[in-house]
C-alpha positions, -999 to 999 in steps of 0.1 A, spaced: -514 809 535 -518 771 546 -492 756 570 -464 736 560 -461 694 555 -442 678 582 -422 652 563 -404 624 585 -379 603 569 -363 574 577 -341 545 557 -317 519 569 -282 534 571 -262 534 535 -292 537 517 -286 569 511 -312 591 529 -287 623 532 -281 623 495 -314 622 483 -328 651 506 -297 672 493 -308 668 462 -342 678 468 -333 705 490 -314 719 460 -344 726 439 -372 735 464 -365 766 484 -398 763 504 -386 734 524 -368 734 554 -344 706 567 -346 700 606 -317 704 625 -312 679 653 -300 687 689 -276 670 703 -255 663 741 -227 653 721 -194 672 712 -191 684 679 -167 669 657 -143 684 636 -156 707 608 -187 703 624 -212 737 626 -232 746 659 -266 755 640 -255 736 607 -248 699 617 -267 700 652 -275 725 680 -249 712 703 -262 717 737 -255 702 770 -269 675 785 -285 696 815 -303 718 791 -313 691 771 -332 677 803 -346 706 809 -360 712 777 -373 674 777 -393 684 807 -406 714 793 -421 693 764 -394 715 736 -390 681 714 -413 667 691 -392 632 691 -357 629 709 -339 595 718 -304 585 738 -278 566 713 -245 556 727 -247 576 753 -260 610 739 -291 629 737 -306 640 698 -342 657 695 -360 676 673 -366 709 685 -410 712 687 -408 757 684 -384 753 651 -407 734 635 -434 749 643 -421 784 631 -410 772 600 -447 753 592 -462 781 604 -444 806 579 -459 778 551 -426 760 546 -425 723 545 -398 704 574 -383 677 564 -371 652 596 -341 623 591 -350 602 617 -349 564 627 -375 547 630 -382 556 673 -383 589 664 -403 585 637 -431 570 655 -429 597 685 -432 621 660 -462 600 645 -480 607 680 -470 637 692 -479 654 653 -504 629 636 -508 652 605 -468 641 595 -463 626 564 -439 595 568 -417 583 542 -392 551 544 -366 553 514 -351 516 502 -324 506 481 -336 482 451 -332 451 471 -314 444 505 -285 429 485 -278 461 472 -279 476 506 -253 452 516 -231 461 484 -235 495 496 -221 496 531 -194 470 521 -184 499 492 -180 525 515 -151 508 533 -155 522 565 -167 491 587 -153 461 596 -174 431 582 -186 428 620 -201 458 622 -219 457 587 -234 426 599 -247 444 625 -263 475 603 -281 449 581 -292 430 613 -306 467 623 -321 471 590 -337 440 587 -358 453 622 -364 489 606 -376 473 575 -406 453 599 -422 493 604 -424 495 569 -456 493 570 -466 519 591 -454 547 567 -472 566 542 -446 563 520 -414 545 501 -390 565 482 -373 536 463 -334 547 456 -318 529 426 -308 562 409 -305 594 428 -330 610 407 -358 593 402 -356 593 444 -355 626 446 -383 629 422 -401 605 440 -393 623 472 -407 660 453 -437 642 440 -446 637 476 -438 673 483 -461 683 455 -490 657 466 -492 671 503 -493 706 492 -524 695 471 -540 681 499 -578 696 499 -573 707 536 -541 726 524 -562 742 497 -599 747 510 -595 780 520 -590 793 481 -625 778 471 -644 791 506 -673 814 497 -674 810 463 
């Protein structure tokens, strides 16, 4: 049995990353999708284990000196990583990971795992990115302003990923997404052993 892809994704926010990994997760039951931890308190309806592993900041310290995360990062005040053992269980077992992560994280997890896949997903044009968070009608112009001035810096690393899942229509991405999926597992250093002593 070959090990698992790691697949890091990243995508401005309101492009619709979550959405298009459900739907992919819905049809492929050999892939797993990485829950964060997090220092933060868990929100209503939230799931210890589900959302996040919602652990304390001391632990989370700890476990940053220990070298537990493959990628972790402080945002408004709180901790998130990615757990190094669960992902490495999980590829071990042959199952593919898929990370949501910005793009920090990404590139941390780029260094500390150099055999991860990256993929950046984008919404037709940036107009219709803008449409997008103005549609959801949960921030003030203000703040939109300031997620498209974020996304215009995420779009500059681009570049560095493997690949772009584009997402006009939900799915074609996630076909897009599963082709990659499908490619990795291709992959002759995946599949060498099967040919070996022939």
């Amino acid at each position: 049995m070959s090990q698992g892809s790691l697949i890091v994704i990243s995508g401005a926010s309101g492009v619709g990353k979550s959405t298009v990994i459900a739907k992919v997760l819905e049809s492929c039951a050999d892939v797993y999708f990485s829950v964060s931890c997090t220092t933060r308190p868990p929100r209503a309806g939230e799931v210890d284990g589900v959302n996040y592993h919602f652990i304390n900041r001391v632990e989370f310290e700890e476990r940053i000196q220990r070298g537990e995360f493959l990628e972790y990062a402080q945002y408004v005040g709180n901790y998130y990583g990615t757990s190094r053992k669960i992902v490495e269980e999980q590829l071990d077992r042959g199952i593919d990971v898929i990370l949501d992560i910005e793009v920090q994280g990404a590139a941390q997890v780029k260094d500390n795992w150099p055999e991860a896949r990256t993929i950046f997903i984008v919404p037709p044009s940036f107009e219709e990115l803008a449409h997008r968070l103005r549609a959801r009608k949960t921030d003030s112009e203000e703040k939109i302003a300031g997620r498209l001035q974020r996304a215009r810096e995420e779009y500059r690393e681009i570049p560095r990923y493997d690949y772009i899942v584009i997402n006009d229509e939900l799915e074609k991405a996630a076909e897009e997404l599963r082709a990659v999926l499908i490619a990795e597992r291709c992959r002759t250093i995946k599949r060498i052993a099967l040919i070996e002593g022939v």
